[in-house]
FILOZA-316779 format. One line per 4 residues: number of its first residue (from 1); for each residue x, z negated, y negated of N, C-alpha, C. Coordinates in nm, 2 decimals. Example, Ala and Ser with C-alpha at 12.3 -4.5 7.8 and 13.67 -1.06 7.14 Angstrom:
1) 1.32 -0.78 0.57 1.23 -0.78 0.45 1.32 -0.78 0.33 ~ 1.28 -0.71 0.22 1.37 -0.71 0.11 1.29 -0.79 0.00
//
This chain:
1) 0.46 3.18 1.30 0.37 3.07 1.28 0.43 2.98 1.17 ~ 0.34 2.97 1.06 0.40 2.84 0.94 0.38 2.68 1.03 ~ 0.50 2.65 0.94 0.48 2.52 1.02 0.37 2.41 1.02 ~ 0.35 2.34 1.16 0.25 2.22 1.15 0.24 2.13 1.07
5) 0.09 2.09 0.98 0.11 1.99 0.93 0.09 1.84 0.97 ~ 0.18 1.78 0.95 0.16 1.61 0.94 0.11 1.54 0.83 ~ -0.02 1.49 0.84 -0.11 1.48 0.70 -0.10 1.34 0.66 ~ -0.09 1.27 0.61 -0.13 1.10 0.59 -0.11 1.08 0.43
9) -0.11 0.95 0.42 -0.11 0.85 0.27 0.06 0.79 0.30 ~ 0.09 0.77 0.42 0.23 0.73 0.42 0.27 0.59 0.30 ~ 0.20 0.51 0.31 0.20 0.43 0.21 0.23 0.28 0.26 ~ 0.32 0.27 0.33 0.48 0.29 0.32 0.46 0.38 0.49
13) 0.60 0.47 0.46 0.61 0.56 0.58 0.69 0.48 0.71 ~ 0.61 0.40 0.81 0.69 0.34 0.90 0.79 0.41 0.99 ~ 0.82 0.34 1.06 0.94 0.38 1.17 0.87 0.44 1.26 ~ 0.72 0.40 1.30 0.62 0.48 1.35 0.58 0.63 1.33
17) 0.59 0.62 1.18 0.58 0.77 1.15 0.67 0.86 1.15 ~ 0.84 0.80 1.13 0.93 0.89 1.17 0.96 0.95 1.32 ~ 0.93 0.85 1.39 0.93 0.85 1.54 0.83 1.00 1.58 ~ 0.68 0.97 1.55 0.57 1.07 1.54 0.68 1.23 1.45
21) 0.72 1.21 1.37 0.78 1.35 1.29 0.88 1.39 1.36 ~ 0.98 1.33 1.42 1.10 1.34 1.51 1.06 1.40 1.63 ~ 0.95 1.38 1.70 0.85 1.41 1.80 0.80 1.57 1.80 ~ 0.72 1.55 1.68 0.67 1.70 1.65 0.70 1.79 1.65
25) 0.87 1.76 1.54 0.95 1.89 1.53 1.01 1.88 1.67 ~ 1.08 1.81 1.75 1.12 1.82 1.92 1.04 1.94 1.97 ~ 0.89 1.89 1.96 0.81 1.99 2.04 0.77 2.13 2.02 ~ 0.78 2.14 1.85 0.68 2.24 1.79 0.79 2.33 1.68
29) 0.92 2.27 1.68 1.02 2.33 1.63 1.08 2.31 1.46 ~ 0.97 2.26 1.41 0.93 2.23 1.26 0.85 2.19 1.22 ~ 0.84 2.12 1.11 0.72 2.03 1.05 0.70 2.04 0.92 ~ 0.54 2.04 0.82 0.58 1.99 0.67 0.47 1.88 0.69
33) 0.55 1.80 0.63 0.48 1.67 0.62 0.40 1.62 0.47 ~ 0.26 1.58 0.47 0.18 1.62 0.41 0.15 1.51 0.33 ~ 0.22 1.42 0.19 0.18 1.28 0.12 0.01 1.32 0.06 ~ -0.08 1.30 0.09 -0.19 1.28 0.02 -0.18 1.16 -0.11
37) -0.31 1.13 -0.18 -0.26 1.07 -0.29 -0.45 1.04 -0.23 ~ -0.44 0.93 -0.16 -0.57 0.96 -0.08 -0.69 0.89 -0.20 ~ -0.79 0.88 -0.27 -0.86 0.83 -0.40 -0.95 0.67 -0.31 ~ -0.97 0.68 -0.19 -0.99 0.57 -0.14 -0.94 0.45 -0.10
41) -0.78 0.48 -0.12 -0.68 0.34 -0.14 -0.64 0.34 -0.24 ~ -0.56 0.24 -0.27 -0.51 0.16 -0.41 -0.38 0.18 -0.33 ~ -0.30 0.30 -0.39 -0.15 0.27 -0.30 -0.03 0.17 -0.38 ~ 0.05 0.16 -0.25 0.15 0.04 -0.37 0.29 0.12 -0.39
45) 0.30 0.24 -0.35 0.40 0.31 -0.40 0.32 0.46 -0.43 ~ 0.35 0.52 -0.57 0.35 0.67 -0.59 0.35 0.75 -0.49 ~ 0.27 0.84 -0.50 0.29 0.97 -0.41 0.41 1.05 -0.35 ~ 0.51 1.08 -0.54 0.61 1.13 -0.54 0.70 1.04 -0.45
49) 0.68 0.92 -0.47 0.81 0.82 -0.42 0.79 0.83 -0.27 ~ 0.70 0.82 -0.20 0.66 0.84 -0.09 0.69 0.93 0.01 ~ 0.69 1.06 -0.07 0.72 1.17 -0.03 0.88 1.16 -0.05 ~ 0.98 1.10 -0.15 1.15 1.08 -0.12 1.20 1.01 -0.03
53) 1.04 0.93 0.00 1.15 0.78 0.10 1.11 0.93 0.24 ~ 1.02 0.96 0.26 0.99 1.01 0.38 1.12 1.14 0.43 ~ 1.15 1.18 0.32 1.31 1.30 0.32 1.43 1.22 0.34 ~ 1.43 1.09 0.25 1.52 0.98 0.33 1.53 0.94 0.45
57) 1.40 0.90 0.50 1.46 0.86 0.63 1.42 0.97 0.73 ~ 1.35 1.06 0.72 1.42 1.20 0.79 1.57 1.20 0.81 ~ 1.63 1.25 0.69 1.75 1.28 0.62 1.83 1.14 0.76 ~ 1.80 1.03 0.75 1.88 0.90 0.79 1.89 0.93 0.96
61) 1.81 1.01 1.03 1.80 0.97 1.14 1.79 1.09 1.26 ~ 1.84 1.21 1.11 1.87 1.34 1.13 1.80 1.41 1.21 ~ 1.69 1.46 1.15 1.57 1.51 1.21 1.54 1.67 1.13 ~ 1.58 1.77 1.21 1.60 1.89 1.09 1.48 1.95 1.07
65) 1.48 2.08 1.00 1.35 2.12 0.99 1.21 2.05 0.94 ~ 1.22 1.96 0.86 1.13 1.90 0.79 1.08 1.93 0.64 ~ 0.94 1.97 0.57 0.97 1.96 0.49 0.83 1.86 0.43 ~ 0.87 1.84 0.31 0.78 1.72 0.26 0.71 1.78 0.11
69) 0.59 1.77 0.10 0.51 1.79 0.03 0.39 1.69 -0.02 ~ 0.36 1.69 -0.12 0.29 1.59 -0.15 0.14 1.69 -0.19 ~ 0.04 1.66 -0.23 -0.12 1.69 -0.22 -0.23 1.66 -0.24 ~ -0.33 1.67 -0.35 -0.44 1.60 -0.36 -0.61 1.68 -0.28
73) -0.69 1.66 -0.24 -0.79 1.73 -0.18 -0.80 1.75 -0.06 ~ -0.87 1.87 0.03 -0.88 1.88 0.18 -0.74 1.89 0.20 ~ -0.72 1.85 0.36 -0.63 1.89 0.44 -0.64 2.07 0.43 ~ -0.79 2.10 0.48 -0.81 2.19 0.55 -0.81 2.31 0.43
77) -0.83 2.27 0.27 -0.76 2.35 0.25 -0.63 2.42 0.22 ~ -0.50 2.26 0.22 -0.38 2.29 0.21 -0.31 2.41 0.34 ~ -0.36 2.33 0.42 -0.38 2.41 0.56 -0.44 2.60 0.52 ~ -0.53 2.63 0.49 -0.59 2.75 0.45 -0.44 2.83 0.31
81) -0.42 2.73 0.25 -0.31 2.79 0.13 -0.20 2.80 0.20 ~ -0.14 2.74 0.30 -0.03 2.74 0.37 0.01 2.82 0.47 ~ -0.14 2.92 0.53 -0.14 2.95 0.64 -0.09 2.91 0.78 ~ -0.14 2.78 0.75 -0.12 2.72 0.92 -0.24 2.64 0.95
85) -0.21 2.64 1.11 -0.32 2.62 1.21 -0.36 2.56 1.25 ~ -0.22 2.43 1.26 -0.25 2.32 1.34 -0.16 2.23 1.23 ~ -0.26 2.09 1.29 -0.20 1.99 1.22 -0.16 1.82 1.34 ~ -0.07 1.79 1.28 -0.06 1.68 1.36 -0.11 1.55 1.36
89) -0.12 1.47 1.47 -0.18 1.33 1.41 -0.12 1.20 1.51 ~ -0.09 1.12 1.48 -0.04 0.98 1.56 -0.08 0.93 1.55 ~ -0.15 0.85 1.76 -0.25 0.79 1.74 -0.23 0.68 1.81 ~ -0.24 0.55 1.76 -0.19 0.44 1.82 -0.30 0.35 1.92
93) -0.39 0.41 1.91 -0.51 0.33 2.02 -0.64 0.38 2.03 ~ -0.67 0.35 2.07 -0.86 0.36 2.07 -0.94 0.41 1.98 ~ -0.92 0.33 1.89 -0.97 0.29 1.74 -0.93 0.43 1.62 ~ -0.78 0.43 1.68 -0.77 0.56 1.59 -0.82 0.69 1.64
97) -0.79 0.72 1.79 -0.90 0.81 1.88 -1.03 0.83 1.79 ~ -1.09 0.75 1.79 -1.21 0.73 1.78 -1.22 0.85 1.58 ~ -1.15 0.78 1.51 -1.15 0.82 1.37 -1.09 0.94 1.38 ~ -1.00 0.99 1.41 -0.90 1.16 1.41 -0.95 1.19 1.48
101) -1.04 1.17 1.59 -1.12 1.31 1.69 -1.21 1.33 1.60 ~ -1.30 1.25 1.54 -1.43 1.27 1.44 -1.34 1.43 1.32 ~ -1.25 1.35 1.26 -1.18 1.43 1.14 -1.14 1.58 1.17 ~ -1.10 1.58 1.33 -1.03 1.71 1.44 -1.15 1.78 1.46
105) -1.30 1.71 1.50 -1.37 1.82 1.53 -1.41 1.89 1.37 ~ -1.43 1.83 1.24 -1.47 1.86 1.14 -1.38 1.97 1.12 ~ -1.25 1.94 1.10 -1.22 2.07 1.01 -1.16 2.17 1.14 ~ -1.20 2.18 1.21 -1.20 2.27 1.33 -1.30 2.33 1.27
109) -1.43 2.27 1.29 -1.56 2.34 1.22 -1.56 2.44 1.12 ~ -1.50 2.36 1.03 -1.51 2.42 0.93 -1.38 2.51 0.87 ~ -1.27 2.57 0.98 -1.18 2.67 0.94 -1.10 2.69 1.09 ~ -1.09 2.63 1.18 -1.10 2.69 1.30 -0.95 2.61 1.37
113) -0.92 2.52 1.27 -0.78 2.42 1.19 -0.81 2.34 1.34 ~ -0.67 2.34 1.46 -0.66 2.27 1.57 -0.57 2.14 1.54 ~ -0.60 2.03 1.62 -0.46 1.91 1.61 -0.50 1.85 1.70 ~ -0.32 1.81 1.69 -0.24 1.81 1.81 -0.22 1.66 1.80
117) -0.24 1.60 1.92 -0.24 1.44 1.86 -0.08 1.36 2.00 ~ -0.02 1.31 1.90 0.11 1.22 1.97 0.03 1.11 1.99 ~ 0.07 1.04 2.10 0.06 0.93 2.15 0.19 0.84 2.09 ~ 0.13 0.72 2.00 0.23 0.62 1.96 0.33 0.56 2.08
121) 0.47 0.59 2.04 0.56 0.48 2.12 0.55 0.33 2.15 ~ 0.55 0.31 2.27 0.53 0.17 2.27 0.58 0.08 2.18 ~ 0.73 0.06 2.13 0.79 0.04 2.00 0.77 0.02 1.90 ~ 0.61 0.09 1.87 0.58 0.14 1.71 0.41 0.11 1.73
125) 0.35 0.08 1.87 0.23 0.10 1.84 0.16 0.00 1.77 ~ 0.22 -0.13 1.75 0.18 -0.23 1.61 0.15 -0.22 1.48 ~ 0.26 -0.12 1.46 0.24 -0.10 1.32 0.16 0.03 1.25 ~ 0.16 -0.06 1.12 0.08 0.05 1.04 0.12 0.00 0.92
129) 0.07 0.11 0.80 0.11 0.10 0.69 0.02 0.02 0.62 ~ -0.10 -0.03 0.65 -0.18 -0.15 0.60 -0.13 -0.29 0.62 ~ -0.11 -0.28 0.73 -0.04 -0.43 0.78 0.11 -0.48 0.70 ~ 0.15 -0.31 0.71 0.33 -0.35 0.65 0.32 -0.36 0.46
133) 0.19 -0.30 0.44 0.24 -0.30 0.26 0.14 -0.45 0.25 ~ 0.07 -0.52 0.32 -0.01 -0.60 0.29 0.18 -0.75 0.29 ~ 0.20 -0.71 0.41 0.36 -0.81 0.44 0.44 -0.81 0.34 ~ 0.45 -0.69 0.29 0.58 -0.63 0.17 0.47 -0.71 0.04
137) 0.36 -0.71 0.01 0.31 -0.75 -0.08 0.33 -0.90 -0.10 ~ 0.29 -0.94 0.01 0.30 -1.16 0.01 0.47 -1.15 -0.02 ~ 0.52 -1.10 0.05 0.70 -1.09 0.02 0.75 -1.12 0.12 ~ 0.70 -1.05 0.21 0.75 -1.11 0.40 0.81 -1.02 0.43
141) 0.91 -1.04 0.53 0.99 -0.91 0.59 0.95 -0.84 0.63 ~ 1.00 -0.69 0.64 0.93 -0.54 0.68 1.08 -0.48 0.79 ~ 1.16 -0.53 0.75 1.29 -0.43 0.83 1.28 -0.40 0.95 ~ 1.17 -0.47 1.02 1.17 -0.45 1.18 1.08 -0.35 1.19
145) 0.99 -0.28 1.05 0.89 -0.20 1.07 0.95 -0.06 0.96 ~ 1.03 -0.06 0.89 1.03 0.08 0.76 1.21 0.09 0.77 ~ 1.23 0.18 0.77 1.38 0.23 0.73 1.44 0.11 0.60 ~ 1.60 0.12 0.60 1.62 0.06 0.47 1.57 0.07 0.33
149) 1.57 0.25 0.33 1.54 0.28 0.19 1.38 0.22 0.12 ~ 1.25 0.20 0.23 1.18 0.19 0.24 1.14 0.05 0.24 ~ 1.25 -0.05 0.29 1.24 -0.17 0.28 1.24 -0.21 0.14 ~ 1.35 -0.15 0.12 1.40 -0.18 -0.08 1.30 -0.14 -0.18
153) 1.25 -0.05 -0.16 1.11 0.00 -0.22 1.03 -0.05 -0.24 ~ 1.00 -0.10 -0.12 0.87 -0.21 -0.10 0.93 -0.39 -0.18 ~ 1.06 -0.40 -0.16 1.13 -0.48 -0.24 1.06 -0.53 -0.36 ~ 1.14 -0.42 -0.46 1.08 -0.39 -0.59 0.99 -0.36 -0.66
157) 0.89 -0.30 -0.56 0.76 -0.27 -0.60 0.70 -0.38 -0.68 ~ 0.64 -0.31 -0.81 0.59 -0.39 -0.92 0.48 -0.46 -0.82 ~ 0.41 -0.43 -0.74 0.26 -0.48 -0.70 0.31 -0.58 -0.58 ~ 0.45 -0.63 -0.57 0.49 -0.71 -0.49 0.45 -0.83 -0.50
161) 0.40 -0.96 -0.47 0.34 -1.10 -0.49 0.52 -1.21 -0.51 ~ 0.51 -1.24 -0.60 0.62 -1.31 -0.63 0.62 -1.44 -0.47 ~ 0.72 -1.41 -0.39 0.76 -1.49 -0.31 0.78 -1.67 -0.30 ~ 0.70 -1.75 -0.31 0.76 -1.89 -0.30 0.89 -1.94 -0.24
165) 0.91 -2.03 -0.39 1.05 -2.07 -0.35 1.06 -2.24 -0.26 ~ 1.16 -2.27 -0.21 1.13 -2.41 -0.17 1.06 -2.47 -0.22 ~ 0.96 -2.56 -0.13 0.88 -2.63 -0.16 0.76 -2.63 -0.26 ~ 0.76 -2.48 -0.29 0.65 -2.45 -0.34 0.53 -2.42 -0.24
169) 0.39 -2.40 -0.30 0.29 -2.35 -0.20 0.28 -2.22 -0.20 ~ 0.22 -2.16 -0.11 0.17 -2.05 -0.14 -0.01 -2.06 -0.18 ~ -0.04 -1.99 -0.27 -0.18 -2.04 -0.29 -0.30 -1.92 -0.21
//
């Protein structure tokens, strides 16, 4: 069997999603993990970059058998090029239930493509990568949500909101 994919925008890849990848490969023996370059967000880091921080903190937290790929278009047909079956998904509540079963029955339909859905760690079930690049953007702390390499990224990032200094406002 080629390995399962883990599909997302990873825009920034939290501590949530390493947790979810550390998980997968536990259960399933191997993983490639899938950077889309999704045309419905405005991401605040590159694809490519996305896809190094995500081998980084793999790499940081020693999680073997990973590999990382980046991708534009269907899942289902990276999935069909790859020859694999199943894909994974991390689902932090209700809400996301609701969106990945809709996406699960679709490309089931349409190539026969099964997923396997992790249940978010209590730990991690707050975060997301909308919340954390929206925080990293105003200039607020993220360390308690993204690996270091990932903090620093979001650091630097040009699309970062210059932080106020004392006694300035924020507008």
């Amino acid at each position: 069997m080629t390995a399962p994919i883990y599909p997302g925008s990873f825009d920034p890849v939290t501590l949530g999603h390493v947790d979810v990848i550390a998980r997968a490969v536990a259960a399933l023996g191997r993983l490639c993990v899938a950077v889309v370059a999704n045309p419905s967000k405005t991401p605040l880091l590159p694809a490519d970059e996305r896809a190094a921080l995500i081998r980084t903190e793999v790499d940081r937290v020693g999680v073997p058998d990973v590999e990382v790929v980046t991708f534009d278009g269907l899942l289902v047909d990276l999935c069909t090029d790859r020859g694999t079956t199943v894909v994974v998904k991390g689902l932090r509540d209700g809400a996301d239930l609701a969106g990945e079963a809709a996406m699960a029955r679709m490309n089931r339909a349409m190539t026969g493509l099964e997923t396997l859905f992790l249940v978010s760690a209590p730990a991690h079930v707050h975060l997301s990568s909308s919340l954390v690049r929206e925080v990293a953007r105003l200039g607020g702390p993220v360390d308690h949500a993204v690996g270091p390499a990932v903090a620093a990224a979001l650091a630097a990032s040009p699309a970062r909101t210059r932080t106020p200094g004392a006694g300035e406002a924020r507008r």
